[in-house]
Structure formats: structure tokens, C-alpha cells
C-alpha positions in Angstrom: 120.1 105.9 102.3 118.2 107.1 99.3 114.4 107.8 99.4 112.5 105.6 96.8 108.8 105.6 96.4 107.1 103.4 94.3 104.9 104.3 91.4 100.8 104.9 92.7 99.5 102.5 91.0 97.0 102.4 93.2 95.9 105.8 93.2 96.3 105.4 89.0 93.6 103.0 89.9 91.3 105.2 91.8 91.9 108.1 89.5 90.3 105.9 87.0 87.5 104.2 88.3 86.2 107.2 90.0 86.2 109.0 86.4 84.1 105.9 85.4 81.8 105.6 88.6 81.0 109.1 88.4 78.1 108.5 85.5 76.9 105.5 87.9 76.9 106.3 91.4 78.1 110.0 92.6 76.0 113.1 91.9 76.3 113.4 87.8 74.7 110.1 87.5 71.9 111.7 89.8 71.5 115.3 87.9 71.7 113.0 84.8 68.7 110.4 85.4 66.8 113.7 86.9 67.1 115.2 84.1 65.1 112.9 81.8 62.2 113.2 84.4 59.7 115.3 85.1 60.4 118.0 88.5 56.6 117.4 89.1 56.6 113.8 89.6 59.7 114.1 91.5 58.3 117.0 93.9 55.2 115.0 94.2 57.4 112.1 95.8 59.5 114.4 98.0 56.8 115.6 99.7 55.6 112.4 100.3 58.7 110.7 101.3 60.9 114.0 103.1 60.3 116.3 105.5 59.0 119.8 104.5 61.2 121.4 107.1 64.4 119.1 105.9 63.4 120.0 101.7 63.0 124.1 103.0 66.5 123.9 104.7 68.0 122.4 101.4 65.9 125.0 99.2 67.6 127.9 101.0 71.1 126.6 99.9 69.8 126.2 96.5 69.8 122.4 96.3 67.1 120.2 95.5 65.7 117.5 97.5 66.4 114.3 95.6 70.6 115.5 96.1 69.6 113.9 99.7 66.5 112.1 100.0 65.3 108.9 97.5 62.2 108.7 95.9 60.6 105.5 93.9 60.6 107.5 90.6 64.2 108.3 90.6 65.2 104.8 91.6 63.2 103.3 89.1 64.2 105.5 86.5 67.8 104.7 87.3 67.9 101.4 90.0 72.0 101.7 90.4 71.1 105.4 92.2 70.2 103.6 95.6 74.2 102.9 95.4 74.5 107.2 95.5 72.1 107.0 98.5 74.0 104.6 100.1 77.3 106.1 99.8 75.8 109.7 100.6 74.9 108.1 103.8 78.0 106.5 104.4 77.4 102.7 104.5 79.6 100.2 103.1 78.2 97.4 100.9 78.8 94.9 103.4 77.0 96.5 106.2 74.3 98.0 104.2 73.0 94.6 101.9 72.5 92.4 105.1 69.7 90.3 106.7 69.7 92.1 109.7 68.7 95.7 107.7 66.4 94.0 105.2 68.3 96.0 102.0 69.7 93.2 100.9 67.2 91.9 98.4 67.5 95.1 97.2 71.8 94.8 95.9 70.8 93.7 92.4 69.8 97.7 91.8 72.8 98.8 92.8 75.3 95.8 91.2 72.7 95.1 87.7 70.9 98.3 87.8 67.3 95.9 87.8 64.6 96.1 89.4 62.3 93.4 90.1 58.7 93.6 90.0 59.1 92.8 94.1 61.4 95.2 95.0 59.5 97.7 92.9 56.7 97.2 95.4 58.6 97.4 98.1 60.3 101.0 97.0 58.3 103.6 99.4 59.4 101.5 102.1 63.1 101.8 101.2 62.9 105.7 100.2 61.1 106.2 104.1 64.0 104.1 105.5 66.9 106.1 103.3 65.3 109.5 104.2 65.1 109.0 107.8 68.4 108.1 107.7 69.5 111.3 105.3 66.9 113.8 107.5 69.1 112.4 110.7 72.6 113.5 108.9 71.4 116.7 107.4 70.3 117.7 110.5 73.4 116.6 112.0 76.4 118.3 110.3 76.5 121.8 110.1 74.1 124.0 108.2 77.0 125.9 106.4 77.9 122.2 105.1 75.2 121.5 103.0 76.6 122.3 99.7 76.6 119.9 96.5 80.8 119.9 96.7 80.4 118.8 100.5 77.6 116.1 99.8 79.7 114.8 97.1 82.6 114.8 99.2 80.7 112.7 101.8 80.1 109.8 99.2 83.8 109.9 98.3 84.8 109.6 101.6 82.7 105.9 101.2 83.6 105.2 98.1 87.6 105.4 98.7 87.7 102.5 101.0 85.2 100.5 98.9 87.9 100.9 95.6 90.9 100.4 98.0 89.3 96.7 98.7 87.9 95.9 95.1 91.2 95.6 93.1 89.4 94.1 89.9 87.2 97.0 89.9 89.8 99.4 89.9 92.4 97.6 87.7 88.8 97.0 85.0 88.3 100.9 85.2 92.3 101.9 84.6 91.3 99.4 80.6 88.0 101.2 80.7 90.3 105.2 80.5 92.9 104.0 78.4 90.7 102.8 75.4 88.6 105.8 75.8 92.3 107.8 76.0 93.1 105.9 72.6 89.6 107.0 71.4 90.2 110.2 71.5 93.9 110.4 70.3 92.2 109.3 67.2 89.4 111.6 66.9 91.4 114.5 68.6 91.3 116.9 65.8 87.7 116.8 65.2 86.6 116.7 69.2 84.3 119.9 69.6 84.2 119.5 73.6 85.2 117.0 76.1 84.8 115.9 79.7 86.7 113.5 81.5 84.1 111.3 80.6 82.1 112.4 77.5 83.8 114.2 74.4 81.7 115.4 71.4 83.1 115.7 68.1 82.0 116.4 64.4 81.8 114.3 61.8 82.5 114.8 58.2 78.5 115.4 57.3 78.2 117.6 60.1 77.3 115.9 62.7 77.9 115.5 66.2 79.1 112.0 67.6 79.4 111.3 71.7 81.7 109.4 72.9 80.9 108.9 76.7 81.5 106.2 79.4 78.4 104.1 80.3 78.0 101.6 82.9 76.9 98.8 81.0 78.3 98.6 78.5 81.6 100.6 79.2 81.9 103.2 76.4 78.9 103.9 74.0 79.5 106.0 70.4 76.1 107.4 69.5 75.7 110.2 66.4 72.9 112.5 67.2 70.6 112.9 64.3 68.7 115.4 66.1 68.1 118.1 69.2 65.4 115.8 70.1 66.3 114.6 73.1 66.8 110.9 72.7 67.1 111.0 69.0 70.8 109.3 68.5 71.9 106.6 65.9 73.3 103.6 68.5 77.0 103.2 66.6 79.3 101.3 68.6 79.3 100.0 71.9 82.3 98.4 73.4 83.0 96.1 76.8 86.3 96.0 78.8 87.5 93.2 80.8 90.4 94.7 82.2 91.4 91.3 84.8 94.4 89.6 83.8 93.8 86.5 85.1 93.7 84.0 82.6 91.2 81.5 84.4 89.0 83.9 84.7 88.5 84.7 81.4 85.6 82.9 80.2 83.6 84.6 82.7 85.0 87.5 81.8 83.3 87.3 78.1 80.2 85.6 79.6 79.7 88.7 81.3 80.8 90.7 77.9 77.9 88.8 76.0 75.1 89.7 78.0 76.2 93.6 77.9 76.5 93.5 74.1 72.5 91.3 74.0 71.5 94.4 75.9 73.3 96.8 73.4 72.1 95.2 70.2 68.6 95.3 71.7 69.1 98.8 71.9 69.8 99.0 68.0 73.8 99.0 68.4 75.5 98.7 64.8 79.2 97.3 66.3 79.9 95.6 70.0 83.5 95.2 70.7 84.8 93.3 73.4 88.2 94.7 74.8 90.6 92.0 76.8 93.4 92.5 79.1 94.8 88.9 78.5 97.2 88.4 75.4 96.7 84.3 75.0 93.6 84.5 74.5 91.9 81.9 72.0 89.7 84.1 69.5 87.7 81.7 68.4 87.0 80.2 71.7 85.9 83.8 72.6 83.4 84.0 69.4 81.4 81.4 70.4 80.9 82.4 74.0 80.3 85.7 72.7 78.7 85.3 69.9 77.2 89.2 69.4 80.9 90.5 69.8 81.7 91.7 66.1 85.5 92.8 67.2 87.7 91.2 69.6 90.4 93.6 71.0 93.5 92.8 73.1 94.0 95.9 75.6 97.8 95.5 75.5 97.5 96.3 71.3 95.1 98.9 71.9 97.5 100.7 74.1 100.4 100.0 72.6 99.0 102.4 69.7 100.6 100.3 66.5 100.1 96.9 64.7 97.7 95.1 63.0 95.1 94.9 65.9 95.6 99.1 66.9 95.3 100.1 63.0 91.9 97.9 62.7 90.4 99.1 65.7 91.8 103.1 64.2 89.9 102.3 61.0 87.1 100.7 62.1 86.7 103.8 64.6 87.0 106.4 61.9 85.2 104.8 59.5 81.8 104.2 62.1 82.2 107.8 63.6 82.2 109.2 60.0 85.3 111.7 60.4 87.9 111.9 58.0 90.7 109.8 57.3 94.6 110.7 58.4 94.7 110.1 54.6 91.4 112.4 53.6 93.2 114.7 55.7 96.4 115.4 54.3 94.9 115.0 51.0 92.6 118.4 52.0 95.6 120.3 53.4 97.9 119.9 50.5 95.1 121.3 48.1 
């Protein structure tokens, strides 16, 4: 009998959503909301909320306390981090946003990233309840553990069998890496640098244009007009809805809208709404998504030809500002 494996679909799956998850819930989406604080507020906090002996023993391997313990000013900066805290400490959703802990008026921050006025109230308690939890496993596990690489390991190990039983979320994040894959098949010979999940690339005035994964809305192209930091021209921001289920679909741009309100509110110039569902009745999906400028089906994006891949190619080269395929050849031949 022959040996025949199937394809890992699955792990295609995984591979995926955890490039996406790791601006939103692992460590970079930590260092990154850290970042755009200040170290003072944040020491302030730690001392109030950690133990001095617990943030000395993380000193001496060179890590900082917030990689453990929560503070109020990091989750308020950046709500969707009590979902890092929760998988550092190894607690699934369903046993951590229940009655019986008393977290589970708090599962908006992680789901919505908001923060009500409430919960804001209520953060010191949460932080004292996370860090006695986090001193109890620091101060369990070997002291020659404690490295970033093993702490992140930790949260994958919570993570995997949260993806394994959220198939939408995985099969949304496989759409979310192939447009952004397309993305940068078409600005490839101008890309500067690139992550898995940002690339940076110039345009044909000089300037450099991100192209990064975001969790709401799912890819973001911003120019930066500046090395202030902040200072970025909001170009195009674009919403997946990689379900294939048909009746579901309406929801599905329902959800779209309200991403693309938030992104024109932040000064967006384009919102494009990506589908994974071919039948789908365009002008049904305008009017329940009315800020969408471009609809897009997933299968045509990936597919890399037609009329619906070459508008999306244009309209991509056009908004980033790099040259045309035409400008291009054009230039060599001189």
C-alpha cells in the first residue's frame, strides 16, 4: 500500500494567522504599543503593580517588566494586549472570560480592542490579578527560562489550540496573506525592506510607503511624509472577509463597514473590501457598505489576471505612487 498524506491545509492556516496575530497579540504587538509610550509612565506602573524582587530577576536577563506583568497604561494604550497577557499565562478564552473569574466583562479589549469607561476603572484591579498570576509562573519555571524566545513560546503553546478550534479565523487570515502576497508581487521591484508582515518601499517622489498588516482593518498603506513619528498620509486601507459561506456574507460586510467608518475617520483616501465568495451581488454589497470605494473578489485577486486583478494592480500603483510596468520599460529602453 502506498503512503499518501494530504495537503496541511491546516497548518497553511496557522502559518497564516499567526503572521497576522503577531501585530495583535504576541510580543511585537507588545514592543510595538511600548514603544509609542513613555518608559517612565510605564516604570511608574510596574512598580506599583509587580514585585520589585519579580522586575530585578527579569532585569538580570535583560527583559523588561511589561514582557510579563500588565499595567493600566499599556492596556489602555493598546486594550487587545490583555489577550498577550492571557495567552503568556496560558488561559484559554473559554476559561479565562467567565463569571466565575470576573474577566469576562473585560473580552471586548481583547475581541474589539475598546475599552469602556467601566472597565477603564476597573484596570488596577485586573493588572494585580494578571501579575499575581505571572509572579506565580515566573517564579515557577526555571530561572534559565526566562528569555523573550521562551515567553513567546509559552503564548504559542496557547494560541495553537485556540487556531486549531477557530477555523474562520484561520481560513480569514490564509485571504488576509495572500492579498498582502499579491501586494507585494506588484510593488516587488521598488520594496526597500520587508517583514513577513510589514514591507517598505519607494515611491517615484522619493518616498517611502508601508505596507503592513493591522488588526482592524487588515492591511493599511500609509506614505510617510516625514521622520516624525506619526507623520504618514492614511492611503489605502483594505478589509478581508475570507469565509466562504454565502449566508454569512452580509455580516460579513456589516462587519467590513464599521472597520472602513473607523478608517475613514482616521483620514483614509481608499477602503477596499476583499471577499472570498464569487456570487456575490455588488450592489447589494454597496449599500451595506456604503464607505467601501472597491469591491474585490479574493478568488480574482489571487488568480493574478482579469479585469478585477488589473483594477486592483492599477489602482495599487497608482495610490502608492510607484511607477508603472509601462513607465518602467519606457525608462529601461532609454
Amino acid at each position: 500500500m502506498s503512503i499518501v498524506l494530504e495537503n496541511p491545509d491546516l497548518q497553511v492556516d496557522f502559518a497564516a494567522a499567526l503572521v497576522q496575530l503577531r501585530d495583535t497579540f504576541l510580543q511585537e504587538a507588545l514592543f510595538a504599543t511600548v514603544k509609542g509610550l513613555k518608559l517612565a509612565g510605564i516604570d511608574k506602573e510596574l512598580a506599583m503593580y509587580a514585585h520589585d524582587a519579580d522586575l530585578s530577576l527579569l532585569a538580570s536577563k535583560g527583559l523588561r517588566g511589561e514582557i510579563v506583568f500588565a499595567t493600566p497604561v499599556i492596556l489602555s494604550a493598546n486594550p487587545r494586549l490583555l489577550g498577550y497577557y492571557r495567552l503568556l499565562l496560558g488561559f484559554s478564552q473559554k476559561s479565562f472570560y467567565i463569571a466565575e473569574t470576573g474577566v469576562g466583562l473585560f473580552k471586548a479589549m481583547e475581541d474589539k480592542g475598546i475599552l469602556s469607561k467601566k472597565n477603564s476603572i476597573r484596570l488596577p484591579e485586573l493588572c494585580r490579578a494578571l501579575n499575581n498570576a505571572a509572579s506565580y509562573l515566573m517564579n515557577s519555571i526555571s530561572e534559565i527560562s526566562l528569555t523573550k524566545t521562551f515567553l513567546d513560546d509559552l503564548a504559542l503553546l496557547t494560541l495553537g489550540p485556540q487556531l486549531r478550534g477557530g477555523a474562520n479565523v484561520t481560513k480569514g487570515a490564509r485571504g488576509i496573506v495572500i492579498v498582502f502576497d499579491v501586494i507585494k508581487t506588484i510593488v516587488d521591484q521598488h520594496v526597500t525592506t520587508a517583514t513577513p508582515r510589514v514591507m517598505e518601499i519607494k515611491n517615484a517622489a522619493g518616498r517611502m510607503v508601508l505596507i503592513e498588516f493591522a488588526p482592524d482593518p487588515d492591511i493599511i498603506i500609509r506614505e510617510r511624509l516625514s521622520e516624525r513619528p506619526g507623520d504618514f498620509r492614511n492611503i489605502i486601507a483594505i478589509e478581508i472577509k475570507g469565509g466562504t459561506d454565502f449566508s454569512n456574507i452580509h455580516n460579513r460586510i456589516g462587519e467590513a463597514e464599521k472597520s472602513h467608518q473607523k478608517a475613514k475617520s482616521e483620514g483614509y483616501v481608499e477602503c477596499w473590501t476583499v471577499v472570498n465568495v464569487d456570487r456575490i451581488d455588488m450592489a447589494m454589497a454597496k449599500k451595506e457598505s456604503p464607505s467601501t470605494n472597491r469591491f474585490y473578489r479574493l478568488s480574482q485577486i489571487a488568480a493574478q489576471s482579469g479585469q478585477e486583478y488589473a483594477d486592483f494592480e492599477s489602482r495599487v500603483v497608482s495610490l502608492t505612487g510607484i511607477p508603472s510596468k509601462t513607465e518602467i520599460v519606457a525608462k529601461k529602453r532609454k
